[in-house]
C-alpha positions as CSV (number, residue, x, y, z in Angstrom):
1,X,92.3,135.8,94.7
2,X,93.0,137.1,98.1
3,X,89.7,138.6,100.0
4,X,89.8,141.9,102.1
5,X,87.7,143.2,105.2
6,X,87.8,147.1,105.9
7,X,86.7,148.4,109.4
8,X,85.0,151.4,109.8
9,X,84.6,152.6,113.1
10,X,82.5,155.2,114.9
11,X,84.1,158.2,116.7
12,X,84.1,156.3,120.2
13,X,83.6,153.2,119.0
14,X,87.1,152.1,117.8
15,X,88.2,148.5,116.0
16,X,88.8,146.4,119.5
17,X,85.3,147.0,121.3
18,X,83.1,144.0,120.8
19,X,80.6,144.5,117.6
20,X,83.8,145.5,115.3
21,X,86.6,142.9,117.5
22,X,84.4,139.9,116.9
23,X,83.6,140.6,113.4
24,X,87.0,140.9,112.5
25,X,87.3,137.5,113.9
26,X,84.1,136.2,111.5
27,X,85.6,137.9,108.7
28,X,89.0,135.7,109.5
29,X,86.9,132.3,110.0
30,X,85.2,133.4,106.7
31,X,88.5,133.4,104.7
32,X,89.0,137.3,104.1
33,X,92.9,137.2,104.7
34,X,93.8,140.7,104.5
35,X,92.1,143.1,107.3
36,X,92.7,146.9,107.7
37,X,91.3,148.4,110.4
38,X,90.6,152.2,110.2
39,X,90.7,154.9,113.0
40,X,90.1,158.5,112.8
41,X,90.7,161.5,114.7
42,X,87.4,164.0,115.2
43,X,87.8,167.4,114.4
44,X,83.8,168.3,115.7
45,X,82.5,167.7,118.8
46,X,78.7,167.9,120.6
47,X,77.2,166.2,117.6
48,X,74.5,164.5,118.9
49,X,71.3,165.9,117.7
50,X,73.0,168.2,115.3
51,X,72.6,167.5,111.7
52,X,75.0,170.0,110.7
53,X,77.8,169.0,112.5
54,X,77.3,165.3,112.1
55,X,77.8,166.2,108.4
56,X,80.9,167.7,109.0
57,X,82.3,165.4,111.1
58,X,81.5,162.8,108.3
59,X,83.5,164.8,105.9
60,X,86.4,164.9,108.2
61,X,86.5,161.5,109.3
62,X,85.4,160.5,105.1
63,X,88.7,162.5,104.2
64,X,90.8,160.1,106.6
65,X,89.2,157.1,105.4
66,X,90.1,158.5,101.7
67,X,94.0,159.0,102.8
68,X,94.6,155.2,104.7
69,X,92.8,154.0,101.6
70,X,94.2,155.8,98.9
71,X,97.1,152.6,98.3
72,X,94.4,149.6,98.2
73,X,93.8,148.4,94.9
74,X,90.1,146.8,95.1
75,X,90.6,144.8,91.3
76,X,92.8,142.6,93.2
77,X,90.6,141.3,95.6
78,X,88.3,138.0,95.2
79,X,85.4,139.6,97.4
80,X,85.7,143.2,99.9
81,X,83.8,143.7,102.9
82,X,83.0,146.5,104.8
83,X,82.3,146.2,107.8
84,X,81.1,149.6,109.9
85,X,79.5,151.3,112.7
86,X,78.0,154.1,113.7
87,X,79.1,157.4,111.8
88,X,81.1,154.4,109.6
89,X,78.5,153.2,108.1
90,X,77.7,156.4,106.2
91,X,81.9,156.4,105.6
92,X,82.0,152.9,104.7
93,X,78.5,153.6,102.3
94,X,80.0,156.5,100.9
95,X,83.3,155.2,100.3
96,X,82.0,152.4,98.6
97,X,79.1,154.0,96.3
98,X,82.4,156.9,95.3
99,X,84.9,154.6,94.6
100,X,82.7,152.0,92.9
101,X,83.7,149.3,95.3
102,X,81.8,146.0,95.1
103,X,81.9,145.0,98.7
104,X,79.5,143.2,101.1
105,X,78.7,145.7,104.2
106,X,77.6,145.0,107.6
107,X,76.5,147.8,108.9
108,X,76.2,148.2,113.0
109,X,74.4,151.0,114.7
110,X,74.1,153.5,111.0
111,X,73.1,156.7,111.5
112,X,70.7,158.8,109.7
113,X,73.7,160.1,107.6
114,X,74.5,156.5,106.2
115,X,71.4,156.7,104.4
116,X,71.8,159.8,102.2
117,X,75.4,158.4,101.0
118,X,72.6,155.1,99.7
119,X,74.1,152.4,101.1
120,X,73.7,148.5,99.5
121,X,74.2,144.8,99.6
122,X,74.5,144.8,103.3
123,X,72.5,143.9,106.6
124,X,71.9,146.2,109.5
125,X,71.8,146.3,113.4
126,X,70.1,148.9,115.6
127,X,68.7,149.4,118.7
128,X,65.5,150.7,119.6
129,X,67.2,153.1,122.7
130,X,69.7,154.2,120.4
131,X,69.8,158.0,121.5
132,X,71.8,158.7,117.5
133,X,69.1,157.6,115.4
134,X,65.6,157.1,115.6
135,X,64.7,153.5,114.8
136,X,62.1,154.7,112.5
137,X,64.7,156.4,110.5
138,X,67.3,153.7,110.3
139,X,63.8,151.2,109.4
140,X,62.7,153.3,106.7
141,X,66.7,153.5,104.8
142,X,67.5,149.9,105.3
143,X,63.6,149.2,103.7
144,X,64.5,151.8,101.1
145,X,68.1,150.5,100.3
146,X,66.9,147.1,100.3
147,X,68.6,145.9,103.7
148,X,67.7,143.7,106.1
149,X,67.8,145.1,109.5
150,X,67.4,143.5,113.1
151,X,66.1,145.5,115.6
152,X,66.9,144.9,119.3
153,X,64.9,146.0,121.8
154,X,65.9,148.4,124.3
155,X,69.5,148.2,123.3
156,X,71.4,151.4,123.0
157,X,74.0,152.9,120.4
158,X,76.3,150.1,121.0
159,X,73.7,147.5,121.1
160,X,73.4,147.1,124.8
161,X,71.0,147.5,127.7
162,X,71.6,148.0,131.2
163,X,71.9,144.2,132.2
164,X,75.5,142.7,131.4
165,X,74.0,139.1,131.0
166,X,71.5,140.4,128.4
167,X,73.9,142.3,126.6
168,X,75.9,138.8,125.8
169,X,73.1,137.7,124.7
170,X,72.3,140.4,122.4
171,X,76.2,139.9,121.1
172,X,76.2,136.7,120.5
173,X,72.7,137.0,118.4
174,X,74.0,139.5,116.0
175,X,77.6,137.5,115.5
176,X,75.7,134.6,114.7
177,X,74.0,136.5,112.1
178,X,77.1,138.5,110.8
179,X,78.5,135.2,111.1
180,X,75.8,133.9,108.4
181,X,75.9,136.8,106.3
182,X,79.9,136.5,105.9
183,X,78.9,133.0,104.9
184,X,76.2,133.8,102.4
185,X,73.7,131.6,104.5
186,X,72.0,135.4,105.2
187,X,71.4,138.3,103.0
């Protein structure tokens, strides 16, 4: 049986910058030959610190996901990945938990959102300058779903600090653990 990887993006955060480029790259090394890379179009801005309008943002950007989905048929696949970040990871938890999906998730950067949607069989990355989520939030749903999450210090919403050394540093840390998740050697 074939395997598939889905990528969920954020809103500014699209398939080709680095968490979601070089995952797609692990998901290809770990034998999931079909891909499908999501992108969505915001209807809701200023959402930052607004609860309200993250919400509806998510049921915008969940409605997309629902229509460039709507063909896949997910008995025919071996093993499904979801791979997300950002306002994805409540998509991608969301989708999955609604459709019954039995994927693997990698989730990068969730927001507080993701964890209402309860998201599963996954690992999570955040950073503890992450101006969309307070770590303690994102600690407390990945304890509660049952997910192990790595914290990086001082790294923003895109898991990087100030210093562009540092920050290839912090990439090449959390590939090498998506990388080992992908492989089963981490759960």
């Amino acid at each position: 049986m074939r395997h598939l990887a889905v990528f969920f993006p954020g809103i500014g955060y699209h398939c080709d910058k680095p968490l979601l480029y070089f995952s797609r790259e692990l998901a290809r090394e770990a034998g999931y030959q079909d891909m499908i890379s999501l992108s969505y179009a915001c209807p809701v801005t200023d959402l930052r610190g607004n609860p309200e309008k993250m919400r509806q943002a998510g049921l915008a950007l969940y409605a997309q996901a629902e229509e460039a989905l709507r063909h896949i048929r997910w008995e025919e696949y071996g093993e499904v990945l979801f791979v997300s970040k950002s306002v994805g990871t409540a998509i991608a938890a969301a989708y999955g938990r609604s459709h019954g999906v039995p994927c693997r998730n990698v989730f990068y950067t969730p927001v507080a959102l993701t964890f209402g949607e309860r998201p599963k069989n996954g690992i999570a990355f955040t950073g503890t300058s992450d101006p969309w989520v307070d770590t303690e939030t994102v600690r407390e749903g990945c304890q509660a779903a049952e997910i192990p999450l790595t914290v990086i210090e001082n790294a923003n919403h895109s898991l990087e600090t100030a210093d562009p050394m540092e920050n290839l540093r912090i990439l090449t840390d959390v590939m090498a653990r998506t990388r080992r998740y992908l492989r089963q050697e981490e759960r």
